[in-house]
Biopython code that builds the backbone (N, CA, C, O; Angstrom):
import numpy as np
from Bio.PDB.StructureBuilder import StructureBuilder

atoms = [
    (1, "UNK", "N", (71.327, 43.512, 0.089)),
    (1, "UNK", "CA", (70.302, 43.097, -0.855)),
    (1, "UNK", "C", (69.538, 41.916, -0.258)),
    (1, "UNK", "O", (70.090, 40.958, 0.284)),
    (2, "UNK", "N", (68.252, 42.063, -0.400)),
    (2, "UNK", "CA", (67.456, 40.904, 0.058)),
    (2, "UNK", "C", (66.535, 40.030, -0.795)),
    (2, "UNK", "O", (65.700, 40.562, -1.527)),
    (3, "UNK", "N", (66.642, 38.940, -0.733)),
    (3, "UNK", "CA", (66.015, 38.131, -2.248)),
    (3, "UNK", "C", (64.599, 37.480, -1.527)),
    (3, "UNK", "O", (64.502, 37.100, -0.360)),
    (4, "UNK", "N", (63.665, 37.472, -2.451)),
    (4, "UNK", "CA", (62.432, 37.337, -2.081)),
    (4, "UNK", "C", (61.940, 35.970, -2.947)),
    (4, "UNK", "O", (61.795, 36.250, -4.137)),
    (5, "UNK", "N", (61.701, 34.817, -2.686)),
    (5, "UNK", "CA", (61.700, 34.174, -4.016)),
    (5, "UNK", "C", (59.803, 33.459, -3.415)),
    (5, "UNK", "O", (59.387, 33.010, -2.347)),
    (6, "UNK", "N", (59.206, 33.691, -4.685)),
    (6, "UNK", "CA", (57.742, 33.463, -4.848)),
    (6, "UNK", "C", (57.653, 32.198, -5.482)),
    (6, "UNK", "O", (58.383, 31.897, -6.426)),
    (7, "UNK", "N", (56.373, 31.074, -4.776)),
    (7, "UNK", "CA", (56.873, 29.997, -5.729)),
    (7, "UNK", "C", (55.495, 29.813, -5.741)),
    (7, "UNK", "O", (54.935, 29.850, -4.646)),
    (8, "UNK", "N", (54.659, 29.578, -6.980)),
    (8, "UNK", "CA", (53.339, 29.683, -7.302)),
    (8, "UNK", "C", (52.894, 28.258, -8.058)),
    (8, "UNK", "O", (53.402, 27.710, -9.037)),
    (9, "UNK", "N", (51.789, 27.879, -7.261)),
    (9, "UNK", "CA", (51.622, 26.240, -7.694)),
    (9, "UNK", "C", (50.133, 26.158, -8.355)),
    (9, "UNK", "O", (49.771, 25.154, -8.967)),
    (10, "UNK", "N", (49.189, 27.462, -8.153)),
    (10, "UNK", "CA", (47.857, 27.439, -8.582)),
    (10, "UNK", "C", (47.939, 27.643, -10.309)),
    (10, "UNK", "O", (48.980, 27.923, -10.903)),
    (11, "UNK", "N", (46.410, 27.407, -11.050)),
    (11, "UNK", "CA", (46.614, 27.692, -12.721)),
    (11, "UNK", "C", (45.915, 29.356, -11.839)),
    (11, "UNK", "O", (45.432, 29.865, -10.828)),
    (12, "UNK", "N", (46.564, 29.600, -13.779)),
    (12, "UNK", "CA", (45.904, 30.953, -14.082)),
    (12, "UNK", "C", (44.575, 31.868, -13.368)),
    (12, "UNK", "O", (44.671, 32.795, -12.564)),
    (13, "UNK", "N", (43.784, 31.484, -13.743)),
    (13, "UNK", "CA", (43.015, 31.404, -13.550)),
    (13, "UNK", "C", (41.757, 30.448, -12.896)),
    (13, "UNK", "O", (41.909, 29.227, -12.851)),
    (14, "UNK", "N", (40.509, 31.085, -12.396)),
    (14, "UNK", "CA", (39.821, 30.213, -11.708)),
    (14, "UNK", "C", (39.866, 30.678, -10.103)),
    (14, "UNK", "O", (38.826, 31.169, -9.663)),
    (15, "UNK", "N", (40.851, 30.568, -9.327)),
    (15, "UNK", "CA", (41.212, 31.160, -8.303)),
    (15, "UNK", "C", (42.434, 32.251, -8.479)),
    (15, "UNK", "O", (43.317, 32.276, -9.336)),
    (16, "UNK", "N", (42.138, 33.309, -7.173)),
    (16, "UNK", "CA", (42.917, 34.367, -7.578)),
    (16, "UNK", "C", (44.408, 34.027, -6.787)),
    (16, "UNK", "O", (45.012, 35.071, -6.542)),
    (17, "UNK", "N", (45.002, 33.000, -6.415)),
    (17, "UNK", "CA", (45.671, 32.713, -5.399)),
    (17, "UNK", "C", (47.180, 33.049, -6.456)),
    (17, "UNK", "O", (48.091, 33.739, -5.998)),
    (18, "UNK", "N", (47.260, 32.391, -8.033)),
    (18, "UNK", "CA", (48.284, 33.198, -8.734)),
    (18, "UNK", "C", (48.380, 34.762, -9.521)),
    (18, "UNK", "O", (49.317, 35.318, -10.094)),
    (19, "UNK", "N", (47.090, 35.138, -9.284)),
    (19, "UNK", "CA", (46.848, 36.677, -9.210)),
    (19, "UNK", "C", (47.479, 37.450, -7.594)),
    (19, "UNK", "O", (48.493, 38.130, -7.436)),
    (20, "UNK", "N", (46.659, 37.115, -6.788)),
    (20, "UNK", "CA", (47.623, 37.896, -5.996)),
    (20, "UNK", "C", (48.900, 37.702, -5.753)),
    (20, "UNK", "O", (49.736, 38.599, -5.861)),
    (21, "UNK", "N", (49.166, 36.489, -5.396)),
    (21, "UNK", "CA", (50.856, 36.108, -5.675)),
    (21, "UNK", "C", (51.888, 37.174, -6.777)),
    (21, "UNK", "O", (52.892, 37.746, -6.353)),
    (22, "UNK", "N", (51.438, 37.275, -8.108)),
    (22, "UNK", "CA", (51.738, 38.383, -8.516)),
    (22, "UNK", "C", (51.639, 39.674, -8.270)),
    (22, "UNK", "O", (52.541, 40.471, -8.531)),
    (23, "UNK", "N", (50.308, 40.047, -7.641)),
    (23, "UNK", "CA", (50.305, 41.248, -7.426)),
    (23, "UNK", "C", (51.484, 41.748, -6.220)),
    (23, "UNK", "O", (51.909, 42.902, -6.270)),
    (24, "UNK", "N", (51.953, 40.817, -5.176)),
    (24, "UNK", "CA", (52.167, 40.736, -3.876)),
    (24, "UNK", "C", (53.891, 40.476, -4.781)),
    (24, "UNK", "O", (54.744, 40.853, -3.977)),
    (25, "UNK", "N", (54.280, 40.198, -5.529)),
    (25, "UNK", "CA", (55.655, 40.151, -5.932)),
    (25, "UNK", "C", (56.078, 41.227, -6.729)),
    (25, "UNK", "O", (57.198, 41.695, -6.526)),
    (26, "UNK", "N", (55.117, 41.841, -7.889)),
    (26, "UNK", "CA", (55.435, 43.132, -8.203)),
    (26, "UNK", "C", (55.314, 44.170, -6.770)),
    (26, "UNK", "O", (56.400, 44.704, -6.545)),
    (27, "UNK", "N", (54.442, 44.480, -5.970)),
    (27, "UNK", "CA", (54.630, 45.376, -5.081)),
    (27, "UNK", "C", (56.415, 45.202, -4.614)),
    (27, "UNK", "O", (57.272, 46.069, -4.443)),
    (28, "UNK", "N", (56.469, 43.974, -4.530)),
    (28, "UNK", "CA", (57.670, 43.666, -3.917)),
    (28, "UNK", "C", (59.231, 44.262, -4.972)),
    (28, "UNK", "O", (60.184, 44.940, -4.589)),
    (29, "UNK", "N", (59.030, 43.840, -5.961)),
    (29, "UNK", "CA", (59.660, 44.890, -6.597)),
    (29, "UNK", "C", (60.415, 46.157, -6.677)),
    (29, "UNK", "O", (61.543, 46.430, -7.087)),
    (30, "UNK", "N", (59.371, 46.909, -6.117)),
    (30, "UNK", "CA", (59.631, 48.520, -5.857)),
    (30, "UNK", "C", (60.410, 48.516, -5.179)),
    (30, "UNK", "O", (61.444, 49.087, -5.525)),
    (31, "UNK", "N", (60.352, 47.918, -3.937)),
    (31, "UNK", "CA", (61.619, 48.340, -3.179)),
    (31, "UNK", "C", (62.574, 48.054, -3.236)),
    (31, "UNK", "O", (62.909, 47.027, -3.825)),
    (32, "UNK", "N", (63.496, 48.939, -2.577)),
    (32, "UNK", "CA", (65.076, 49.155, -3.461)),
    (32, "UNK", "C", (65.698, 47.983, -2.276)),
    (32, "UNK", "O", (65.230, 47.582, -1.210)),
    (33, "UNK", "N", (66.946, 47.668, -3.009)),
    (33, "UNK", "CA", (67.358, 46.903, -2.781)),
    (33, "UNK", "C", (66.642, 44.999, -2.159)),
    (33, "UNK", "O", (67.032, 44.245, -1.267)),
    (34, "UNK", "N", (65.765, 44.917, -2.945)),
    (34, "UNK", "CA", (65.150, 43.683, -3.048)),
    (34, "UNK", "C", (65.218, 43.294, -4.286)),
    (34, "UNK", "O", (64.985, 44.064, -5.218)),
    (35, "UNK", "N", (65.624, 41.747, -4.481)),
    (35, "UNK", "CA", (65.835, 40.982, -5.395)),
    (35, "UNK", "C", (64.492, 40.518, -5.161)),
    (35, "UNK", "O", (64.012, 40.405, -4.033)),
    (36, "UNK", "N", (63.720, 40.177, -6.533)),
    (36, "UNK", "CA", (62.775, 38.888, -7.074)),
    (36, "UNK", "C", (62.845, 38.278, -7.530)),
    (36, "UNK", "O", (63.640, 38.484, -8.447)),
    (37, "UNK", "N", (62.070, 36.589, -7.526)),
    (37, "UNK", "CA", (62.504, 35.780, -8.063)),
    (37, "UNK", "C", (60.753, 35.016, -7.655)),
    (37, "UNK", "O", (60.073, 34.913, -6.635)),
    (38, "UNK", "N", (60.620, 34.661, -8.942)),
    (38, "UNK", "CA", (59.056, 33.848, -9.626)),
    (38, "UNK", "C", (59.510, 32.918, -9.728)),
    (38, "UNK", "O", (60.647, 32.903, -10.199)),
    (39, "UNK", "N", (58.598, 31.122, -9.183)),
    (39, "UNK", "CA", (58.843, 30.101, -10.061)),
    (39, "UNK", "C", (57.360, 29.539, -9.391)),
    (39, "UNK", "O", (56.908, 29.436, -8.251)),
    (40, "UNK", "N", (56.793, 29.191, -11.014)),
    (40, "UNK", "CA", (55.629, 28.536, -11.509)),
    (40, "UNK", "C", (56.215, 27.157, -11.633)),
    (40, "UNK", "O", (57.235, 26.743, -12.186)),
    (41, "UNK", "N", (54.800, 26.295, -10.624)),
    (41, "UNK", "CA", (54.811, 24.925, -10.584)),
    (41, "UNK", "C", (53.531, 24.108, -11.089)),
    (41, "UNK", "O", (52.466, 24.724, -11.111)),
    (42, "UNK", "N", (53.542, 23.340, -11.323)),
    (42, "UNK", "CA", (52.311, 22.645, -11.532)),
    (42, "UNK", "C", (51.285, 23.478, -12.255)),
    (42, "UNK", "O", (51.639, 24.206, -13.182)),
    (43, "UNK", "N", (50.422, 23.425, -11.990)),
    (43, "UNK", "CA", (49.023, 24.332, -13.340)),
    (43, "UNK", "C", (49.900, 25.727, -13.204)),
    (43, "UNK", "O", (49.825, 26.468, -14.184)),
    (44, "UNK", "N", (50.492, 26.044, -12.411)),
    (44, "UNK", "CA", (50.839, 27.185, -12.552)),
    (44, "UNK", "C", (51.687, 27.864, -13.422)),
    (44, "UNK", "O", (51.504, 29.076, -13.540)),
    (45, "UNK", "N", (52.808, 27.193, -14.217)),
    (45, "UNK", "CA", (52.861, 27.256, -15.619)),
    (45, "UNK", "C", (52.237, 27.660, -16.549)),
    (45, "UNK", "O", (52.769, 28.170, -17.535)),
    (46, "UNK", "N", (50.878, 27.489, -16.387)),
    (46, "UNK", "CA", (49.758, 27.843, -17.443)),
    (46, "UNK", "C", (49.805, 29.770, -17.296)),
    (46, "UNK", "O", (49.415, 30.525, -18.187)),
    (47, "UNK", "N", (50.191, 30.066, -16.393)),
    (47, "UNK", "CA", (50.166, 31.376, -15.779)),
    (47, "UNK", "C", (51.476, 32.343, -16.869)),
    (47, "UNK", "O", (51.463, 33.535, -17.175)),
    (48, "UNK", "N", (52.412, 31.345, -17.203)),
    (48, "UNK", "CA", (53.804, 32.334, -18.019)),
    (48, "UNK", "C", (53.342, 31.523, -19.855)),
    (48, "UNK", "O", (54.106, 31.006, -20.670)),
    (49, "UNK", "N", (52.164, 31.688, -19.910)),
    (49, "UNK", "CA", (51.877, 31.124, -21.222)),
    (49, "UNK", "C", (51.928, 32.621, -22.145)),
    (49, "UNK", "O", (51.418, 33.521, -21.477)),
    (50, "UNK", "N", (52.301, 32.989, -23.190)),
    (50, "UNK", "CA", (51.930, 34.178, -24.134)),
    (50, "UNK", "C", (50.376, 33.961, -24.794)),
    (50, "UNK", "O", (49.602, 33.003, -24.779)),
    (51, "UNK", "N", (50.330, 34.843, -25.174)),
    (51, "UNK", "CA", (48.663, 35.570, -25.997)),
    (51, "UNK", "C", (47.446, 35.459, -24.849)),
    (51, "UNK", "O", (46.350, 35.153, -25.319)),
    (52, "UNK", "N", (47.476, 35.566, -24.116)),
    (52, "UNK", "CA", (46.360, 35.571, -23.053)),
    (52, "UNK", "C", (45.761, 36.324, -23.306)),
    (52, "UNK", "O", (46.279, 37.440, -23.266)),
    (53, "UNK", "N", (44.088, 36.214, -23.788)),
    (53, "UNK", "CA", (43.325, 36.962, -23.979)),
    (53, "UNK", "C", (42.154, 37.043, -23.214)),
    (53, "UNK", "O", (41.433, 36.100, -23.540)),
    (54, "UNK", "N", (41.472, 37.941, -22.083)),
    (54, "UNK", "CA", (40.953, 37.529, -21.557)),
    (54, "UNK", "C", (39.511, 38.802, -21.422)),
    (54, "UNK", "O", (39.833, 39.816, -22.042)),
    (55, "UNK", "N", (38.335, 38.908, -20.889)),
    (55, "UNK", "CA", (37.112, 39.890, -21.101)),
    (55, "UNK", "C", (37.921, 41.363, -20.303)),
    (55, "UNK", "O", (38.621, 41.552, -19.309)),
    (56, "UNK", "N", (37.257, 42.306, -21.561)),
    (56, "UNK", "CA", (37.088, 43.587, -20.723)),
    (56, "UNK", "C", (37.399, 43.548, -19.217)),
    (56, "UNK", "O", (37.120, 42.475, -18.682)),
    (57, "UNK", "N", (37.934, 44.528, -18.404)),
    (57, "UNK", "CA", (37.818, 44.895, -17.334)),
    (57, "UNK", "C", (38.591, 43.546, -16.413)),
    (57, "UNK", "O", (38.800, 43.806, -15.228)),
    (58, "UNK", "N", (38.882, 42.583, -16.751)),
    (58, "UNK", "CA", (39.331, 40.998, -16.032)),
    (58, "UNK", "C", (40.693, 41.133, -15.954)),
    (58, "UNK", "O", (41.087, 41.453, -17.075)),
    (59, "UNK", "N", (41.846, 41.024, -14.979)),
    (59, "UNK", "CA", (43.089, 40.813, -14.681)),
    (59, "UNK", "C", (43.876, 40.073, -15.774)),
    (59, "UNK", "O", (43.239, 39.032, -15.934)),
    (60, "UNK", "N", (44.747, 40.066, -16.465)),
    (60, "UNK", "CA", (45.268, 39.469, -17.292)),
    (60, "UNK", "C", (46.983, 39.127, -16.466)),
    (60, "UNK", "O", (47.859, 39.842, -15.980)),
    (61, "UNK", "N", (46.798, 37.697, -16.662)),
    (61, "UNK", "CA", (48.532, 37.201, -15.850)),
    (61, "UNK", "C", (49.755, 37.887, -16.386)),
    (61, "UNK", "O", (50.720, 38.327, -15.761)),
    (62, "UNK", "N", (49.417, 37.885, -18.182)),
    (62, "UNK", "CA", (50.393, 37.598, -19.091)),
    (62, "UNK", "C", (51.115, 39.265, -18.738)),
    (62, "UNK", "O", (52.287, 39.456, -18.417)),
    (63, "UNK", "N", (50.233, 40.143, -18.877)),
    (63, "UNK", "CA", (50.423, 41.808, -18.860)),
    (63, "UNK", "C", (51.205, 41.935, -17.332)),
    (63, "UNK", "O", (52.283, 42.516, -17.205)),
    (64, "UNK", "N", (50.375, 41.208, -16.059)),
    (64, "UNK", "CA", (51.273, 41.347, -14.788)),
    (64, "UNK", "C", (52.097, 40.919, -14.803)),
    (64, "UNK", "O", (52.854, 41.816, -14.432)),
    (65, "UNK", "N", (53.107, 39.452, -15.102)),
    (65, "UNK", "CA", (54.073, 38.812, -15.387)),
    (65, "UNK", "C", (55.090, 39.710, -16.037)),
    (65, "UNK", "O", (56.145, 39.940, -15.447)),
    (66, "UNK", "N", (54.761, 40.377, -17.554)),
    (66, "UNK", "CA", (55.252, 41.301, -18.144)),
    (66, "UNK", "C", (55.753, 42.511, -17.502)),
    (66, "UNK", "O", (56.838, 43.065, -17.679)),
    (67, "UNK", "N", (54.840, 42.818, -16.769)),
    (67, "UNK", "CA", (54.984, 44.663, -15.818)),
    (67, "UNK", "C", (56.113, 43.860, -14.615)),
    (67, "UNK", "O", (57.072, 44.582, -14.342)),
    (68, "UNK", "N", (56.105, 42.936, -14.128)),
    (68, "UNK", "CA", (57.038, 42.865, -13.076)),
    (68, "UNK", "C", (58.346, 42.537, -13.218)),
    (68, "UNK", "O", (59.311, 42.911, -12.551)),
    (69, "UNK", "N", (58.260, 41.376, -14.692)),
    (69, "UNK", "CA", (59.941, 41.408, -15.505)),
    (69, "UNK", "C", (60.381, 42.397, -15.913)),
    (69, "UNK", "O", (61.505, 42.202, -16.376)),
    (70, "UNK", "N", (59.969, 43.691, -16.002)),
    (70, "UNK", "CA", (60.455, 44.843, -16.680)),
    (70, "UNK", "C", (61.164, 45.615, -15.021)),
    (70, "UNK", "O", (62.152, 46.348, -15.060)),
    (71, "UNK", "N", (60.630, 45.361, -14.041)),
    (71, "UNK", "CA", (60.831, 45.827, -13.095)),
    (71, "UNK", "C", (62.101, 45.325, -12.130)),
    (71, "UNK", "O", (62.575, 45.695, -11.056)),
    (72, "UNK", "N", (62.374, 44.337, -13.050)),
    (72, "UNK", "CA", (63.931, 43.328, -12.366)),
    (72, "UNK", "C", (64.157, 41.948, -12.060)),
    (72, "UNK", "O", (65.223, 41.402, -11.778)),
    (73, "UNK", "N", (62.146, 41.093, -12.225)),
    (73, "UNK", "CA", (61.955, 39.953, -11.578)),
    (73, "UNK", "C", (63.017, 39.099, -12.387)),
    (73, "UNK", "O", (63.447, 39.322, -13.518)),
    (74, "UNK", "N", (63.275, 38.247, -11.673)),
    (74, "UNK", "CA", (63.700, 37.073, -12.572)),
    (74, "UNK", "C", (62.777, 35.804, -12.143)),
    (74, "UNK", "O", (62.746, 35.264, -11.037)),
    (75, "UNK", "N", (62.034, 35.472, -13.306)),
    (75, "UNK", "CA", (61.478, 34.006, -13.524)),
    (75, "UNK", "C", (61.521, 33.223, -14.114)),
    (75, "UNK", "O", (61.779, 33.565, -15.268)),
    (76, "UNK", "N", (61.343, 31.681, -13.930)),
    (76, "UNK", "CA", (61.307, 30.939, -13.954)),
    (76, "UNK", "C", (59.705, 29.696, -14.000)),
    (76, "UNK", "O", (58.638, 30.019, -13.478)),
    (77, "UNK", "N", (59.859, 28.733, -14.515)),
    (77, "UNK", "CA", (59.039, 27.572, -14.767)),
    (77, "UNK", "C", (59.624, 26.683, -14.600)),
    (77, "UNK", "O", (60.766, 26.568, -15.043)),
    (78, "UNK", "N", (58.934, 25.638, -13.803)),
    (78, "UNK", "CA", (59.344, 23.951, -13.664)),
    (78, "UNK", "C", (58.890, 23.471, -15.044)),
    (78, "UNK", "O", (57.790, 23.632, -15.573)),
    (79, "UNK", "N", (60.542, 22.519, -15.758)),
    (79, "UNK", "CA", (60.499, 21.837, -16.875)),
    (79, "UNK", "C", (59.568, 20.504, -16.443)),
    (79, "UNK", "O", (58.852, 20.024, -17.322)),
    (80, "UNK", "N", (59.567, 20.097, -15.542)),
    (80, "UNK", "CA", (58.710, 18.491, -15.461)),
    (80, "UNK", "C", (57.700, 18.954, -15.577)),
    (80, "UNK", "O", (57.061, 18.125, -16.224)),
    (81, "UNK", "N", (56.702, 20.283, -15.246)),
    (81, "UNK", "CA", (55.432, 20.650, -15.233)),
    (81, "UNK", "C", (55.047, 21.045, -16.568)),
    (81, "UNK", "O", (54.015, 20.771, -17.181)),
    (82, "UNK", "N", (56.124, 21.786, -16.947)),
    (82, "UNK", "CA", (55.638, 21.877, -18.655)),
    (82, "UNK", "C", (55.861, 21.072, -19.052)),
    (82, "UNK", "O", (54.935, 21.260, -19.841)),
    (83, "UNK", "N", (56.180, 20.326, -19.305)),
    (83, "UNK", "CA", (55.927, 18.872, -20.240)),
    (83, "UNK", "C", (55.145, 17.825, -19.703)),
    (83, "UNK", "O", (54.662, 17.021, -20.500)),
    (84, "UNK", "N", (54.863, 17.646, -18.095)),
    (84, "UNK", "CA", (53.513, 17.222, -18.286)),
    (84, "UNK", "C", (52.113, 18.369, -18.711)),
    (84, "UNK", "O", (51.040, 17.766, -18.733)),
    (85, "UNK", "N", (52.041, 19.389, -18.929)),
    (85, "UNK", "CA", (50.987, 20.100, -19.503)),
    (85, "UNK", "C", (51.560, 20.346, -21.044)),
    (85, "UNK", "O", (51.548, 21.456, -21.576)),
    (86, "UNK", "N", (51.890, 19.555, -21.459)),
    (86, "UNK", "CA", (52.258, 20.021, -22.667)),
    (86, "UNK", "C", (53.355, 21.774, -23.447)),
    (86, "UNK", "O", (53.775, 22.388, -24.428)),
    (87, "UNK", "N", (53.261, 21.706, -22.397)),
    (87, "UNK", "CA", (53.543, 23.814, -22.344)),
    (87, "UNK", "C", (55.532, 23.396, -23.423)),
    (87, "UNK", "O", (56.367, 22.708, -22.836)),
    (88, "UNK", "N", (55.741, 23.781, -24.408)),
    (88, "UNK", "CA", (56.489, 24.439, -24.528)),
    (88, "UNK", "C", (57.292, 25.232, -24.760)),
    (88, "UNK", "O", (57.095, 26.058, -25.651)),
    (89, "UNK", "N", (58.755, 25.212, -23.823)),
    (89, "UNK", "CA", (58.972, 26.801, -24.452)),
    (89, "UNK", "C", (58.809, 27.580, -24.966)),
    (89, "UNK", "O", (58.645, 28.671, -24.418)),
    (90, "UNK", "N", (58.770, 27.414, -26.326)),
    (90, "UNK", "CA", (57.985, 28.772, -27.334)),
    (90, "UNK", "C", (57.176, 29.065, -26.695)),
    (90, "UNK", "O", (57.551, 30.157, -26.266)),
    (91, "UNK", "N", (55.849, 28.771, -26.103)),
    (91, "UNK", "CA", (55.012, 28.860, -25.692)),
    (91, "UNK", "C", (54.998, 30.173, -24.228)),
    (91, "UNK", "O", (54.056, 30.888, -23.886)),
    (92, "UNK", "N", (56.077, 30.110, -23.771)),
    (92, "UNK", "CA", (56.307, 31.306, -22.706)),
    (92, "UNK", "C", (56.112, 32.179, -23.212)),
    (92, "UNK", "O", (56.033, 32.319, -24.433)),
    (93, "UNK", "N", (55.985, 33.007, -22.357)),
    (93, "UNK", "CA", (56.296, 34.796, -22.231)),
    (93, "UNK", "C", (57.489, 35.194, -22.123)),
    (93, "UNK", "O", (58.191, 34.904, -21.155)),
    (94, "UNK", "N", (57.872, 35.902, -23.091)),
    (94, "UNK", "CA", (59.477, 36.392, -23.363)),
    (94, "UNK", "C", (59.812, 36.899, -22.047)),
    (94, "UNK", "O", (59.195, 37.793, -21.466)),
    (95, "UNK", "N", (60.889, 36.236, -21.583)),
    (95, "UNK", "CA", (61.464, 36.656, -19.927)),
    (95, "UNK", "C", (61.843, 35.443, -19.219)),
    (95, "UNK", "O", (62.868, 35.078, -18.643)),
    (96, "UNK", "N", (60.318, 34.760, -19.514)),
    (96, "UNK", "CA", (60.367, 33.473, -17.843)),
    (96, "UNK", "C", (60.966, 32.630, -18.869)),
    (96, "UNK", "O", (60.747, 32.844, -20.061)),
    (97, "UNK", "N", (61.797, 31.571, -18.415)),
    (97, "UNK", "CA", (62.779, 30.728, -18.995)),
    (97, "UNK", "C", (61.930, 29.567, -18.560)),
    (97, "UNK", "O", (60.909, 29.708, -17.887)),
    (98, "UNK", "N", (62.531, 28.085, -19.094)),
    (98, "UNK", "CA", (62.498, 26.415, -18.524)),
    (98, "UNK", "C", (63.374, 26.460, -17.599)),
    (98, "UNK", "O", (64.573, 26.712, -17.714)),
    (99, "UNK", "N", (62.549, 26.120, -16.311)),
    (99, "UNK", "CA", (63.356, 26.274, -15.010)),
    (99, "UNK", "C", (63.921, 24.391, -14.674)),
    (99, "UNK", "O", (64.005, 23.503, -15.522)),
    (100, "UNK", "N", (64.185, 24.300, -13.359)),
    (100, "UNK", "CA", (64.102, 22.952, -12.909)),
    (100, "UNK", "C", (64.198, 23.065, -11.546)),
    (100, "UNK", "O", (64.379, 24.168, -11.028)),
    (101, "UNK", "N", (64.070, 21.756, -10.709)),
    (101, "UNK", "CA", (64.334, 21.703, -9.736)),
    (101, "UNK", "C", (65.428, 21.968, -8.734)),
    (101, "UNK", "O", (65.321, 22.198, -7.530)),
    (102, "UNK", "N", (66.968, 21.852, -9.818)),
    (102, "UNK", "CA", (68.169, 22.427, -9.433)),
    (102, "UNK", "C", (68.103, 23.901, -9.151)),
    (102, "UNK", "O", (68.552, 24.632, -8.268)),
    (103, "UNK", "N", (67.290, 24.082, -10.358)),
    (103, "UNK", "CA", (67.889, 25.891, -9.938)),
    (103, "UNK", "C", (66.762, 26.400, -9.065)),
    (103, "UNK", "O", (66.860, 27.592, -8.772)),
    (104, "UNK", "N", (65.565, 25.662, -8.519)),
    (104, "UNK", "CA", (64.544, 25.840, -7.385)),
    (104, "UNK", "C", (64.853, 25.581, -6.315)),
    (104, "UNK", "O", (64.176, 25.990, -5.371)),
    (105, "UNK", "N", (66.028, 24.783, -6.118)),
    (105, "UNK", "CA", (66.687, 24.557, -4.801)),
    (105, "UNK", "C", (67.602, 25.549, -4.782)),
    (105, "UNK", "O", (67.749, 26.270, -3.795)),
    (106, "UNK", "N", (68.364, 25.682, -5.987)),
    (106, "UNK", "CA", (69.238, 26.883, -5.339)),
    (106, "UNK", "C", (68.930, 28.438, -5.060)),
    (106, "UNK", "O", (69.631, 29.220, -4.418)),
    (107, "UNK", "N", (67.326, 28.769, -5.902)),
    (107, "UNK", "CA", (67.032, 29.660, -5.314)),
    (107, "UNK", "C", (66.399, 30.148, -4.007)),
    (107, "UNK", "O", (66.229, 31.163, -3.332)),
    (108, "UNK", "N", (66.079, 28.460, -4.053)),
    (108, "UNK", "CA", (65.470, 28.833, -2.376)),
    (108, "UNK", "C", (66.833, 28.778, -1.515)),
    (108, "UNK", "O", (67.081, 29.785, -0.852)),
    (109, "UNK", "N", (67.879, 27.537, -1.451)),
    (109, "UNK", "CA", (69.023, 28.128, -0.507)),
    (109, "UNK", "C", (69.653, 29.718, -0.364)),
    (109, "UNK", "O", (70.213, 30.177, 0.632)),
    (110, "UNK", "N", (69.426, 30.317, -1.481)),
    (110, "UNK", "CA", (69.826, 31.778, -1.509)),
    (110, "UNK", "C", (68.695, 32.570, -1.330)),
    (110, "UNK", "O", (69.102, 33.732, -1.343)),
    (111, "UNK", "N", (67.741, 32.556, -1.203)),
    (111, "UNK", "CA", (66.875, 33.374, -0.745)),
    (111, "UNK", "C", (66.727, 34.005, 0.753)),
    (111, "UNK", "O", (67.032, 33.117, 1.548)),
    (112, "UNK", "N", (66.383, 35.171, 1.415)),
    (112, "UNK", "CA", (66.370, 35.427, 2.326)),
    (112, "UNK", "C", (64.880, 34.855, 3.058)),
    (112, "UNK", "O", (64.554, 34.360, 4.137)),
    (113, "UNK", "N", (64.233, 35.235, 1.814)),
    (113, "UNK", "CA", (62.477, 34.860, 2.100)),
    (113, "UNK", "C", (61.565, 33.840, 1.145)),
    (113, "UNK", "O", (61.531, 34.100, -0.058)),
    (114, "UNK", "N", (60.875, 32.767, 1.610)),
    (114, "UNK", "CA", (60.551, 32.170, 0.202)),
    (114, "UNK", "C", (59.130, 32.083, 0.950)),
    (114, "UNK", "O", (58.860, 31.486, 1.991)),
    (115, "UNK", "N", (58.287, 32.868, 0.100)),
    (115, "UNK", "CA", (56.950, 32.407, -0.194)),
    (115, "UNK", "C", (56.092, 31.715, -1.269)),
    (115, "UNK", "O", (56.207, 31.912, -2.479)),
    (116, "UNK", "N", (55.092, 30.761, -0.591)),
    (116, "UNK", "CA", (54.667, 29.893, -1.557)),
    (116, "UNK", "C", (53.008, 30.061, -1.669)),
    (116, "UNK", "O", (52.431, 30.086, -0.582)),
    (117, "UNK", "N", (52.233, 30.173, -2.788)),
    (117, "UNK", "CA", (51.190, 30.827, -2.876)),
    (117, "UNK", "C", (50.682, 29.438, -3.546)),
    (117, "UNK", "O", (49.523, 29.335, -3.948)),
]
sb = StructureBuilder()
sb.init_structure("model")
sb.init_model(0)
sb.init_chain("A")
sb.init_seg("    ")
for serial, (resi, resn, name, xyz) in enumerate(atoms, 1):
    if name == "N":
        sb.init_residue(resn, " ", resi, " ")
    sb.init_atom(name, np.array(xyz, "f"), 0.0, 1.0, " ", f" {name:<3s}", serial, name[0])
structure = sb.get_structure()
């Protein structure tokens, strides 16, 4: 098994740098025997927020976030980042938890691969 852990520091929106990051971790997904693992830092938190409503035809985080936890991801959010943005808990998307820095170190020591977007 090989663990892939994604660590995403851009907001939502504005730039696509936490759009593809997702897109590039669900692909990752599919394949068998790969572990995933999401953690939102800084504006990027704003990214595992619920009710995202966004125009016709426009990428929505909340729906990709959703399609890739169903697929096995396990994610995560930095607690110091949500509470400096105000973000909480309730406020997630059913799945991604209040992460921290402990369990960001230990997923990166266990990771085979850590990319940072």
């Amino acid at each position: 098994m090989k663990t892939i852990l994604f660590v995403i520091n851009d907001p939502p929106y504005g730039t696509e740098r936490a759009y593809n990051a997702l897109r590039h971790a669900h692909a990752m997904t599919r394949h068998p025997q790969t572990t995933v693992k999401v953690f939102f830092m800084a504006d990027a938190v704003q990214c595992a927020r619920r009710g995202q409503l966004t125009p016709r035809g426009y990428y929505n985080l909340e729906r990709m976030i959703l399609a890739t936890l169903r697929q096995g991801a396990e994610m995560g959010a930095c607690g110091s980042c949500m509470d400096a943005r105000a973000v909480g808990e309730d406020a997630l998307i059913e799945g991604v938890h209040r992460g921290s820095m402990e369990e960001l170190s230990l997923w990166t020591l266990g990771a085979d691969q850590v990319i940072v977007y």
